[in-house]
KOLGU-193558 format. One record per residue (C-alpha): x, y, z; residue in one letter; residue number from 1. Coordinates in nm, 3 decimals. Example, Ala and Ser with C-alpha at 12.3 -4.5 7.8 and 13.67 -1.06 7.14 Angstrom:
% residues 2
((1.230; -0.450; 0.780); "A"; 1)
((1.367; -0.106; 0.714); "S"; 2)
//
This chain:
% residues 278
((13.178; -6.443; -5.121); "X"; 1)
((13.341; -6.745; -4.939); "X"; 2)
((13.418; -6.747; -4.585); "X"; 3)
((13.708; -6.952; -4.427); "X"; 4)
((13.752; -7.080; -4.090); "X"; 5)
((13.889; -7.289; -3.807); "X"; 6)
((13.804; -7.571; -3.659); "X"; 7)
((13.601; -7.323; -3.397); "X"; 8)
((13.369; -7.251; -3.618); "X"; 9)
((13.245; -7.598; -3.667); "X"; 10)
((12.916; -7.484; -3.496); "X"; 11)
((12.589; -7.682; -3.591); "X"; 12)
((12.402; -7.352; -3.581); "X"; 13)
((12.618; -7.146; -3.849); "X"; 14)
((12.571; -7.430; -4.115); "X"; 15)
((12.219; -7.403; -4.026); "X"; 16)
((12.199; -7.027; -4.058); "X"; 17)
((12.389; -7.078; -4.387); "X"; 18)
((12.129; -7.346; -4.549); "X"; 19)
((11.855; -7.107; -4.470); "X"; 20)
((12.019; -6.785; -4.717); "X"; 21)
((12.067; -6.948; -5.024); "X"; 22)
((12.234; -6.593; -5.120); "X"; 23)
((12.446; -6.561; -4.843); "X"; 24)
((12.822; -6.707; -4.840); "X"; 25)
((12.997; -7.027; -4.931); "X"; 26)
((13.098; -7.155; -4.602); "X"; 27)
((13.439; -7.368; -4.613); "X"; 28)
((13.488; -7.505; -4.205); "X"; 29)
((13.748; -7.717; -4.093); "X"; 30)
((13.539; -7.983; -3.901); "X"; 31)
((13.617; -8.068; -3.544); "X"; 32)
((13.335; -8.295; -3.436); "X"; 33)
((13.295; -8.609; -3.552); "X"; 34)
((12.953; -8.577; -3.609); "X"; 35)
((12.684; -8.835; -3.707); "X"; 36)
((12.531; -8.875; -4.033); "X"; 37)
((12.151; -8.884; -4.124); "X"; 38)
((12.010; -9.274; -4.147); "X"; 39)
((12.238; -9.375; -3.905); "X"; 40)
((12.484; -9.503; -4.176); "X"; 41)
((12.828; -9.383; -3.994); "X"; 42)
((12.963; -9.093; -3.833); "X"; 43)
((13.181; -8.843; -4.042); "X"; 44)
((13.546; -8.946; -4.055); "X"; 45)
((13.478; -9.370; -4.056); "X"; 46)
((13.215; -9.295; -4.352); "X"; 47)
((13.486; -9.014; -4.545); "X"; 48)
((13.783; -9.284; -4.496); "X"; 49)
((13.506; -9.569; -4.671); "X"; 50)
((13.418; -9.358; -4.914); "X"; 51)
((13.544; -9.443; -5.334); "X"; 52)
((13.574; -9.090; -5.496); "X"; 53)
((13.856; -8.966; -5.368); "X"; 54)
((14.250; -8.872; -5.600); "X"; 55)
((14.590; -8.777; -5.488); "X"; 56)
((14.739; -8.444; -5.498); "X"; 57)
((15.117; -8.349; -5.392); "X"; 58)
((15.097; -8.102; -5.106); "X"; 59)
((15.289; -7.862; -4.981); "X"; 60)
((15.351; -7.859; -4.624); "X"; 61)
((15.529; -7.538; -4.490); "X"; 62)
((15.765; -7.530; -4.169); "X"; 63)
((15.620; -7.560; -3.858); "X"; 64)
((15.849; -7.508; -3.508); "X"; 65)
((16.150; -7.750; -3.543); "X"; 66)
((15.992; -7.893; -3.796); "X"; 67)
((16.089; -7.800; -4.204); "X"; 68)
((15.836; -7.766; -4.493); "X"; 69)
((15.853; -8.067; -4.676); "X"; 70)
((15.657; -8.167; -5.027); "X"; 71)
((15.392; -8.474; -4.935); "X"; 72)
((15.124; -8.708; -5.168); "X"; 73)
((14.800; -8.672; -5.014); "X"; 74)
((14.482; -8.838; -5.027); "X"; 75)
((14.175; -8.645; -5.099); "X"; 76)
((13.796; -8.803; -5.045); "X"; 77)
((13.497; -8.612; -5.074); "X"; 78)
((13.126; -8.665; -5.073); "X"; 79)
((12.775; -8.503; -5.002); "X"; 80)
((12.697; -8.541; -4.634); "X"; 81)
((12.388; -8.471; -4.422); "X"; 82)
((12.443; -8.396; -4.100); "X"; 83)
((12.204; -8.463; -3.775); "X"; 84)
((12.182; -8.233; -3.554); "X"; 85)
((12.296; -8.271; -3.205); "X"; 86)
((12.093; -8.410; -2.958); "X"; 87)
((12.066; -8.129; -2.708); "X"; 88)
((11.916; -7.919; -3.020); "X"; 89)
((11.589; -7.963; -3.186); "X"; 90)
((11.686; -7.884; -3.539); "X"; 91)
((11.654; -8.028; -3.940); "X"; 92)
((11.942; -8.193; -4.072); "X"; 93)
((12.173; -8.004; -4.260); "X"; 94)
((12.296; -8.112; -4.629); "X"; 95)
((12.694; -8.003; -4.677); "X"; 96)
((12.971; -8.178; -4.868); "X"; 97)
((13.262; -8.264; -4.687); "X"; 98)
((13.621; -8.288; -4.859); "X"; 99)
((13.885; -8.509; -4.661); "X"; 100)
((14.251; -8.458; -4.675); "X"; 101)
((14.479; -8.721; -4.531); "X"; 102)
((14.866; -8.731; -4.590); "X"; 103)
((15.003; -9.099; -4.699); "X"; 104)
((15.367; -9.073; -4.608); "X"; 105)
((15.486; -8.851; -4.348); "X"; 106)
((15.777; -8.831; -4.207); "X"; 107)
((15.877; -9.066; -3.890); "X"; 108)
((15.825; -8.871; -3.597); "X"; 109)
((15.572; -8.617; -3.749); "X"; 110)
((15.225; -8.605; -3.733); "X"; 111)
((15.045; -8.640; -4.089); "X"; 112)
((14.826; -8.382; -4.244); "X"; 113)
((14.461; -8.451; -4.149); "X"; 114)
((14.202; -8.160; -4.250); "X"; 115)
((13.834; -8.262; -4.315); "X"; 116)
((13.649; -7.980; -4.479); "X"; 117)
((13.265; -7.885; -4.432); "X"; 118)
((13.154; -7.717; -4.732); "X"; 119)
((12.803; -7.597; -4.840); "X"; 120)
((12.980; -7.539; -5.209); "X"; 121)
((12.855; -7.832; -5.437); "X"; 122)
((13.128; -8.070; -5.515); "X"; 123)
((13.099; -8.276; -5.849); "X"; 124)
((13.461; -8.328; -6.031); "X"; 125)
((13.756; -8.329; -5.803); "X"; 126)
((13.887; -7.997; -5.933); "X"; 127)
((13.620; -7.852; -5.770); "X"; 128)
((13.754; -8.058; -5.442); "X"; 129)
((14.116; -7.910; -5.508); "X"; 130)
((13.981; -7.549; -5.561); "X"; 131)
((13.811; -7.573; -5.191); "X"; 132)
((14.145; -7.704; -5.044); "X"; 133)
((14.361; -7.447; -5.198); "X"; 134)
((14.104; -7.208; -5.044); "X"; 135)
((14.140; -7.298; -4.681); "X"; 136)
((14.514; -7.353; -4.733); "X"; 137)
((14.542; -7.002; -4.818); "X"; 138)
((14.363; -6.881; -4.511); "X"; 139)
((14.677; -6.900; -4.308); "X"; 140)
((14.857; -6.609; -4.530); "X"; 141)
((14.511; -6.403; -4.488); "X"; 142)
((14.558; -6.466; -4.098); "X"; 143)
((14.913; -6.348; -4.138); "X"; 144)
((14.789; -6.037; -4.363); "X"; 145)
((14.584; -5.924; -4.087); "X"; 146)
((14.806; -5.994; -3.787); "X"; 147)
((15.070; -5.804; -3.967); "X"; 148)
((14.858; -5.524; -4.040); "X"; 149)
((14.771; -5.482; -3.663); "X"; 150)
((15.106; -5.533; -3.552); "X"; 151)
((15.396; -5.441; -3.754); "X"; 152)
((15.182; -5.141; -3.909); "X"; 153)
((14.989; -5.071; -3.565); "X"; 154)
((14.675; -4.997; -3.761); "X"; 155)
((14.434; -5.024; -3.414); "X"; 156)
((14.657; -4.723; -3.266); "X"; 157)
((14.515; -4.539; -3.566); "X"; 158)
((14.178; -4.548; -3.479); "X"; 159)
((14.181; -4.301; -3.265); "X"; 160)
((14.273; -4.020; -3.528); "X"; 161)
((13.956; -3.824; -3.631); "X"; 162)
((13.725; -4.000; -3.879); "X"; 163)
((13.800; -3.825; -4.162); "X"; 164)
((14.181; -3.906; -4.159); "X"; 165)
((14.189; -4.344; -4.084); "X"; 166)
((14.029; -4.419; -4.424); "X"; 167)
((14.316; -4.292; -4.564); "X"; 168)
((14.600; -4.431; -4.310); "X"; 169)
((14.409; -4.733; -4.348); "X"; 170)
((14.442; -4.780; -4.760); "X"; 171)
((14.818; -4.665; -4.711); "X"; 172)
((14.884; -4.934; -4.466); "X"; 173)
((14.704; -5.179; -4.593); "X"; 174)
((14.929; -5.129; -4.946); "X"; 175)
((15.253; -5.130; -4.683); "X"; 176)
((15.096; -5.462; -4.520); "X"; 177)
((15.088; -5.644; -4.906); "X"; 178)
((15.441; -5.507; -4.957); "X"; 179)
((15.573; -5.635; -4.643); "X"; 180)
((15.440; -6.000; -4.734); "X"; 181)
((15.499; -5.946; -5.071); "X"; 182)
((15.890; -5.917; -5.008); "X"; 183)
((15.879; -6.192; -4.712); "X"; 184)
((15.730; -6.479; -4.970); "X"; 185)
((15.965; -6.363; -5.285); "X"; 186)
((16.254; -6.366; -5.077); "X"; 187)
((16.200; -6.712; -4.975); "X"; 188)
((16.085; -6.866; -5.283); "X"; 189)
((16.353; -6.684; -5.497); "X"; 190)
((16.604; -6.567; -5.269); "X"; 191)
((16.906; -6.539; -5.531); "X"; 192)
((16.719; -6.285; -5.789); "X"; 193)
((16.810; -5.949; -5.817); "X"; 194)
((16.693; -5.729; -5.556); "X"; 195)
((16.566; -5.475; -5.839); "X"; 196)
((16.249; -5.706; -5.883); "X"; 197)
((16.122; -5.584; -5.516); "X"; 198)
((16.242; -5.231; -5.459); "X"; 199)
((16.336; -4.946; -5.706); "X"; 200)
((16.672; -4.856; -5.764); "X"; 201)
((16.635; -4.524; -5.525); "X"; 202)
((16.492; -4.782; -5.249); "X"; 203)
((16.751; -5.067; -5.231); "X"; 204)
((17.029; -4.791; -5.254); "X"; 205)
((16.866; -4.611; -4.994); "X"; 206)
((16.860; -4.957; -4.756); "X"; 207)
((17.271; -4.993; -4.828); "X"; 208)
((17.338; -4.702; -4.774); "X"; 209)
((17.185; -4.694; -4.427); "X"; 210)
((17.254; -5.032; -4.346); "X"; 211)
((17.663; -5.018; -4.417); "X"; 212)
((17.721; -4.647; -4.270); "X"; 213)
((17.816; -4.499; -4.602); "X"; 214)
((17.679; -4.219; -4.844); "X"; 215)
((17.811; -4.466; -5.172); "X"; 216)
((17.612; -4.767; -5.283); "X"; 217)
((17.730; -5.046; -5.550); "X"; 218)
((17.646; -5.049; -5.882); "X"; 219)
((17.502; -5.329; -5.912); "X"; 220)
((17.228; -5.455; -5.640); "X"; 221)
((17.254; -5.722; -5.397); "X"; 222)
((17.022; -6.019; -5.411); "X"; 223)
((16.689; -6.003; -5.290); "X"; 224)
((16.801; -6.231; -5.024); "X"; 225)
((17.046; -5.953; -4.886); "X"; 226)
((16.821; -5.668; -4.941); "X"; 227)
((16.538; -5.841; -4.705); "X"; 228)
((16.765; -5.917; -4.426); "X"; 229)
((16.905; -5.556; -4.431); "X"; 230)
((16.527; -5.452; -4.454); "X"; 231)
((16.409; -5.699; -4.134); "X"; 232)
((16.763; -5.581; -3.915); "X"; 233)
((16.574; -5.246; -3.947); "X"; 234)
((16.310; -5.444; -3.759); "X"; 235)
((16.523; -5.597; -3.502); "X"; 236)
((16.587; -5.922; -3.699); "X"; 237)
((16.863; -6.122; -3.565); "X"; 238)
((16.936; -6.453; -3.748); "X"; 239)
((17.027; -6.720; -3.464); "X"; 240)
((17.054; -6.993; -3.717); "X"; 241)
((17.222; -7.036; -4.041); "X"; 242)
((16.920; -7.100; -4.293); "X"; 243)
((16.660; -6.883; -4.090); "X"; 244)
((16.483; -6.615; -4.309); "X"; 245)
((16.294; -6.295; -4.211); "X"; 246)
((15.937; -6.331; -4.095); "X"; 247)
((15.700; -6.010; -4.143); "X"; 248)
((15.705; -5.941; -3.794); "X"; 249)
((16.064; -5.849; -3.894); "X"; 250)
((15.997; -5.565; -4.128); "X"; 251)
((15.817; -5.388; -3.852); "X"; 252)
((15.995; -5.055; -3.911); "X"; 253)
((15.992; -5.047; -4.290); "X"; 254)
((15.762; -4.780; -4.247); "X"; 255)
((15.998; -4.568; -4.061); "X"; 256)
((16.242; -4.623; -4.266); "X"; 257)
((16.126; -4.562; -4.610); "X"; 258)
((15.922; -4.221; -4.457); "X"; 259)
((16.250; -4.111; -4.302); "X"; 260)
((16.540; -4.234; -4.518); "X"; 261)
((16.521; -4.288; -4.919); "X"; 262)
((16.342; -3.935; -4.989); "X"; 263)
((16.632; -3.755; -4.853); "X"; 264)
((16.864; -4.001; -5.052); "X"; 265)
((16.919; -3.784; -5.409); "X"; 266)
((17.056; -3.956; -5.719); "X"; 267)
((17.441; -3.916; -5.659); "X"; 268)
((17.388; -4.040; -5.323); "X"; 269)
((17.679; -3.771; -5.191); "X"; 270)
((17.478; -3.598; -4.941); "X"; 271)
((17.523; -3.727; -4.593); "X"; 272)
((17.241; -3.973; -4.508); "X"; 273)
((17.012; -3.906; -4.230); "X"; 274)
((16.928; -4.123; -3.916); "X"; 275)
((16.579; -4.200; -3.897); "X"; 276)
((16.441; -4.136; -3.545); "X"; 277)
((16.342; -4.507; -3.459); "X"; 278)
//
């Protein structure tokens, strides 16, 4: 088991707690402190920035506000480290490996990439390094997971059904939840492909058929592209700029939708289709 966090959880105590259960799990912290090293030799980010073992990797940055994702070299340093502990504690040091990620070129204007990593995960080849960092890079789509499970599928309103029935709104949501991401990524890495890849056929003639008034769909599919941003409209979607794509926040009545339209859709799509109660 690994567990991924913020720079909030750079807390002397937790690495502590986490050195004393050599059976508990990996910890992977973005540091926030610079903190100083045992023997005096330098604190954290001077003695990462000195230090010889380090490679380059090609990073992938993804939009941020006004700013759009961009593909970057990167720097990547990492050691063992043994942290003091703070003077207002009485306390062992605490042995962790640190992996430091600093971006060499970015843009003019924008801030570069800067993550140093506290790890208590041995680090001895720099695959190992590249494994942690594509770790805590992916904690931002679990963050997303979970805030799209609360609000686009409302899963705390559900908790107060009776015990024996949110286990299983719960498992059906949390499917709904990958399926909403699912579609969100695809469409944005391969926007042109055939919407058939994502939804069945009764599903993406179900969403045209809703979406353009009519009880008579095409024969072939539109691209995934199209199919999304009929899906996200559903959702309230409205696309202010040119090259803006649905976010999963934007799919927020999928559920709706598919519950109250596609089943009612039969396979020569004459009858007339209903209006889902939104």
């Amino acid at each position: 088991m690994v567990s991924v966090s913020d720079a909030e959880s750079d807390i002397y105590d937790l690495f502590v707690e986490a050195q004393s259960h050599s059976q508990g799990p990996t910890l992977l912290v973005r540091a926030s402190h610079n903190r100083s090293l045992e023997e005096d030799v330098q604190k954290l980010w001077p003695y990462m920035e000195s230090h010889r073992s380090s490679f380059e990797i090609e990073l992938e940055i993804p939009r941020k506000a006004k700013q759009p994702a961009r593909t970057s070299q990167a720097r990547v340093t990492y050691a063992p480290v043994t942290l003091k502990a703070p003077s207002q504690k009485q306390g062992d040091s605490v042995e962790l490996y640190a992996v430091y990620v600093r971006e060499l070129d970015p843009p003019e204007g924008v801030e570069a990439v800067s993550w140093m990593l506290l790890t208590t995960r041995r680090i001895r080849k720099p695959k190992q390094g590249l494994m942690l960092i594509k770790w805590y890079a992916a904690r931002w789509s679990i963050e997303i997971f979970f805030k799209t499970l609360k609000t686009s599928c409302r899963i705390l309103k559900d908790q107060t059904q009776k015990i024996g029935r949110f286990p299983i709104t719960l498992a059906f949501k949390l499917i709904l939840t990958w399926r909403i991401m699912y579609l969100t990524h695809l469409g944005r890495e391969c926007p042109e492909i055939s919407s058939q890849e994502a939804f069945e056929e009764a599903e993406w003639r179900a969403l045209w058929c809703y979406c353009h008034k009519t009880p008579h769909s095409p024969y072939a599919p539109p691209s995934l592209q199209e199919a999304t941003k009929m899906l996200a409209r559903l959702g309230g979607y409205k696309q202010w700029k040119k090259n803006q794509v649905p976010g999963p926040s934007d799919s927020e009545r999928i559920l709706v939708f598919f519950l109250a339209s596609y089943p009612q859709l039969d396979k020569t799509h004459s009858d007339p289709f209903p209006t889902p109660n939104f």
